[in-house]
C-alpha angles and dihedrals in degrees: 000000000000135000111294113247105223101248088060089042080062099052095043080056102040093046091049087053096055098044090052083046077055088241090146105163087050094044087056100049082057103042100031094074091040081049090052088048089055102253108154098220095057091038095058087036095053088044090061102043086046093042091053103042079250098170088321142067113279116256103177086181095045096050092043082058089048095046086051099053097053080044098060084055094067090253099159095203085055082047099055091036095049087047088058089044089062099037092060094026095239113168083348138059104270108257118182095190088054091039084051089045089043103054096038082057090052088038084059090046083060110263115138081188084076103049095049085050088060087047091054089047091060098035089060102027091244100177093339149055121285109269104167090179089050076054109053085040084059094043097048091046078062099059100262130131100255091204087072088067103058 
C-alpha cells in the first residue's frame, strides 16, 4: 500500500473513531470506500463490522476475504482475526493447520493474544490433538507462567 494523502489519513482516522465510537453505519460510510482502495486498517475494520451484521448485512464469506486481504498485508489484529476465522470456521471452512499459520503470524506481529489462542488450541484440542508441552511453549510465548499449565 502506498503512502496515505492527507485527506484519506482523515478519513482512516476519522472512520476508526467512529467504529471504536460503535458507529458503525458512519464508520462504514468512511472505511468502506479506503477498504475498496486496499488499505489494511479499513480492510480488518470493514471485516468485523461485516462479519458481525455491524450497521450492515453479515457476510461471513465477504468479511473472511476482507480479513484476508489486510492479512496478507502483515496487519496483526487481521492475523489474529483471520486465524479465529479458521479455527471456528466462520466465513471459511474451519481449518486447524491455517488457524495454527495464521496466529503465529499474528503472534510474530506482536500480538501474545495469539499465542494464548494457540495454548489454548492445544490445552483443549481445539482442532488438534492434545499437546499440553506445544501448549505451555505457546503460553509462555504469550507472556504466561508455563508452569501454571502442567
Amino acid at each position: 500500500m502506498t503512502e496515505l494523502t492527507d485527506d484519506q489519513g482523515m478519513q482512516l482516522s476519522s472512520g476508526i473513531a467512529a467504529f471504536e465510537a460503535k458507529e458503525f453505519r458512519r464508520a462504514w460510510q468512511m472505511l468502506e470506500p479506503l477498504s475498496d482502495q486496499g488499505m489494511a486498517d479499513a480492510q480488518y475494520r470493514c471485516a468485523i463490522m461485516i462479519q458481525n451484521g455491524l450497521g450492515v448485512i453479515a457476510r461471513p464469506s465477504a468479511a473472511a476475504k476482507l480479513m484476508q486481504a489486510a492479512a496478507e498485508q502483515n496487519l496483526g489484529l487481521a492475523q489474529h482475526g483471520l486465524g479465529v476465522m479458521y479455527l471456528f470456521g466462520e466465513g471459511v471452512e474451519q481449518d486447524a493447520s491455517l488457524a495454527i499459520r495464521w496466529l503465529e503470524a499474528a503472534g510474530e506481529s506482536g500480538l501474545a493474544g495469539a499465542w494464548s489462542t494457540l495454548g489454548m488450541m492445544f490445552m483443549e484440542a481445539q482442532g488438534v490433538e492434545k499437546d499440553v508441552e506445544k501448549a505451555r511453549v505457546y503460553y509462555q510465548k504469550a507472556g504466561f507462567n508455563p508452569d501454571e499449565f502442567a
